[in-house]
Kinemage of the C-alpha trace (Angstrom):
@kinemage 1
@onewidth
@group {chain A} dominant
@subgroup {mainchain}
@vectorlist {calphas} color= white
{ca unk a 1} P 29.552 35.574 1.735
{ca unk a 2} L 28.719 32.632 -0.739
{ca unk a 3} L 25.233 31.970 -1.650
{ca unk a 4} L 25.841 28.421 -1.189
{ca unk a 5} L 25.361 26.786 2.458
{ca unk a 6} L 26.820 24.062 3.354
{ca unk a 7} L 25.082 21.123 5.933
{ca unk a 8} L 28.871 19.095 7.409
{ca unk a 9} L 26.910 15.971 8.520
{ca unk a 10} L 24.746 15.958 5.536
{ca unk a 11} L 27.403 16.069 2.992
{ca unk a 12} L 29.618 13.810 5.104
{ca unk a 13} L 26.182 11.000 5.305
{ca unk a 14} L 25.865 11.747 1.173
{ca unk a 15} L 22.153 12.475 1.934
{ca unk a 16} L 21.660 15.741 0.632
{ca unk a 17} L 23.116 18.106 -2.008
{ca unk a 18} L 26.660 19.338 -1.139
{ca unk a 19} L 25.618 23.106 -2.278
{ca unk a 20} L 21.700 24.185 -2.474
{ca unk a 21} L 20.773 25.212 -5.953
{ca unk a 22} L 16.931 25.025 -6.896
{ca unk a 23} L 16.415 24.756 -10.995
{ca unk a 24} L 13.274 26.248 -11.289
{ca unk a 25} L 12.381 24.896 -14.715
{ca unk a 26} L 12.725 20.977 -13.112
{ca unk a 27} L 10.266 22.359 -9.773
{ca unk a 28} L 7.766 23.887 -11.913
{ca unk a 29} L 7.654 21.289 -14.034
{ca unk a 30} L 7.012 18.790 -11.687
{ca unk a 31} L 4.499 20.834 -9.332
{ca unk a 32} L 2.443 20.632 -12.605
{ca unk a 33} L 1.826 17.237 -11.877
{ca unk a 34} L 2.299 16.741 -8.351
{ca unk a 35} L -1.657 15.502 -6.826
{ca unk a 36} L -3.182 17.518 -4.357
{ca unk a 37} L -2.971 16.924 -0.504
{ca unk a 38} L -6.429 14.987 -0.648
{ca unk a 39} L -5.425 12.469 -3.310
{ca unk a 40} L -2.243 11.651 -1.396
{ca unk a 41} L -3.609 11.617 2.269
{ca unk a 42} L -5.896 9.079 0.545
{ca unk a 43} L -2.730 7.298 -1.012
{ca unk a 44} L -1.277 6.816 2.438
{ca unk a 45} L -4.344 5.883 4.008
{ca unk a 46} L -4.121 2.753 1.543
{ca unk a 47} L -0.655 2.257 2.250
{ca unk a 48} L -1.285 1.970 5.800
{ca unk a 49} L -4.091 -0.577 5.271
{ca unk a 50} L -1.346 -2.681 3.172
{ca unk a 51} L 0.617 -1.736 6.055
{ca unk a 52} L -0.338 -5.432 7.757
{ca unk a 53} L 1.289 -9.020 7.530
{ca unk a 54} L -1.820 -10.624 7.979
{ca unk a 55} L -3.731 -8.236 5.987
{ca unk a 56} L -1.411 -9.081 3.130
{ca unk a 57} L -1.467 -12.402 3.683
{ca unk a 58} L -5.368 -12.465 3.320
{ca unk a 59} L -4.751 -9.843 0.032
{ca unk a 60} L -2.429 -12.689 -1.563
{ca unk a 61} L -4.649 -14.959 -0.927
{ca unk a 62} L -7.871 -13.514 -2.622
{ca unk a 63} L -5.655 -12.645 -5.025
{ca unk a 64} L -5.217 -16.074 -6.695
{ca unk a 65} L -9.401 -15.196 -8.354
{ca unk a 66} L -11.144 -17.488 -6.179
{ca unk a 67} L -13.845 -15.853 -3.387
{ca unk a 68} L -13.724 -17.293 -0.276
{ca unk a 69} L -15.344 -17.027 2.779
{ca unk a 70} L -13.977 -15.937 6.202
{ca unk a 71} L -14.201 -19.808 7.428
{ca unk a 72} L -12.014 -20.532 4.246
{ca unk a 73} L -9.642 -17.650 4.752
{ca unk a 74} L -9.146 -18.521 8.167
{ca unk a 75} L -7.931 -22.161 7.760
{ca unk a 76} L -5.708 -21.097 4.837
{ca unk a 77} L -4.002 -18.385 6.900
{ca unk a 78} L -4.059 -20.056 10.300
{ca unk a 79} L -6.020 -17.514 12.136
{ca unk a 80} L -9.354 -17.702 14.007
{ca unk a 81} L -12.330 -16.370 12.104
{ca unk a 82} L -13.015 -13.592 14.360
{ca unk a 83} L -9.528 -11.881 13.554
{ca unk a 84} L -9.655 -13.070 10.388
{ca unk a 85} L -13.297 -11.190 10.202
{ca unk a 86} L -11.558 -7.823 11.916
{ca unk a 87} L -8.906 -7.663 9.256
{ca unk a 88} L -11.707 -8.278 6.568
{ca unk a 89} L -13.640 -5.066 7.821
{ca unk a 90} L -10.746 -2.956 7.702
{ca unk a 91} L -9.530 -3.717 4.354
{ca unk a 92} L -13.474 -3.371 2.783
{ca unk a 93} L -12.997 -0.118 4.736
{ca unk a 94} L -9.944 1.062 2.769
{ca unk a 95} L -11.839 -0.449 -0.582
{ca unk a 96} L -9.534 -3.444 -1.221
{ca unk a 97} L -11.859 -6.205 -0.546
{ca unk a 98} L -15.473 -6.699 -1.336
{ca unk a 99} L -17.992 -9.246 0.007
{ca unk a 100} L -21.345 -11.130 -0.949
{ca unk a 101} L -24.007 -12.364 1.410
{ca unk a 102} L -25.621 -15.805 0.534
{ca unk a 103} L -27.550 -16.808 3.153
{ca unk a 104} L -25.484 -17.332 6.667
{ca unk a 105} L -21.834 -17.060 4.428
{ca unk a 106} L -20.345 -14.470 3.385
{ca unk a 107} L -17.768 -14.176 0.867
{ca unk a 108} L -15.086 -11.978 0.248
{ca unk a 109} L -12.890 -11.113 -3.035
{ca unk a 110} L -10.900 -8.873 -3.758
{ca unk a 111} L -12.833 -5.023 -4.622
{ca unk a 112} L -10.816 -4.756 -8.187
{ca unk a 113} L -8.078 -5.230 -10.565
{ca unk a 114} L -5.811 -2.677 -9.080
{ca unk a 115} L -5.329 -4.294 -5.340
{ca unk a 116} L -4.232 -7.534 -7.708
{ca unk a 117} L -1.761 -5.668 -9.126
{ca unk a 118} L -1.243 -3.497 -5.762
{ca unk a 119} L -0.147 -7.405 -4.594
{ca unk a 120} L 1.473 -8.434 -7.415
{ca unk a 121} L 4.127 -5.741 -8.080
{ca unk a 122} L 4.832 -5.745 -4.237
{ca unk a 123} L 5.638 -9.220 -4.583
{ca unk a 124} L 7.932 -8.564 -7.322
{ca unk a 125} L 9.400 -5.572 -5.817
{ca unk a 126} L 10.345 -7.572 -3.026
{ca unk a 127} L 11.185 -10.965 -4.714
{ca unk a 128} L 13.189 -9.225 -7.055
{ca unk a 129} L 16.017 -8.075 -4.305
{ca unk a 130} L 16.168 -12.198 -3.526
């Protein structure tokens, strides 16, 4: 018997390898740099806080420097300030927005440099296939 295995519908869909052959050199090479489980449950945790239209929406709008307040935010998205506010609290969960308090406003921006780019290279990952 071959030490190859073959999958038929795999290799017909052209989603896996026709033969199974591991070079080790390539797998330990990567696993040197691969993150631990922590780092990426954390990674996915962000993505699934990106994971929102209107959370986006209010993203790419904070994103152009300016901090706004929730009153602002919700006339430029369209929404009503309390789910406006809702989306706010999850996203300064997940450490992608940050807010002041001056007096009865409060205003939001975004927490850092990185959710701008976070933004901006999903806007030209996805512009770029248009």
């Amino acid at each position: 018997m071959s030490s190859y295995s073959y999958d038929i519908d795999a290799t017909l869909n052209g989603d896996t390898c026709e033969i199974e052959y591991v070079d080790q050199e390539k797998v330990d090479s990567v696993r040197g740099k691969l993150k631990g489980q922590e780092t990426l449950f954390d990674l996915a945790e962000l993505f699934k806080a990106l994971g929102d239209s209107t959370r986006i929406r209010i993203l790419h709008t904070l994103s152009h420097g300016d901090e706004l307040c929730v009153c602002d935010l919700a006339a430029l998205i369209g929404m009503s300030q309390s789910a406006v506010s809702h989306q706010l609290r999850l996203l300064r969960i997940a450490r992608l927005v940050k807010h002041r308090k001056s007096g009865k406003m409060v205003y939001y921006s975004l927490d850092d440099e990185h959710v701008k780019k976070l933004v901006e290279l999903g806007l030209d990952h996805v512009e770029e296939r248009h």
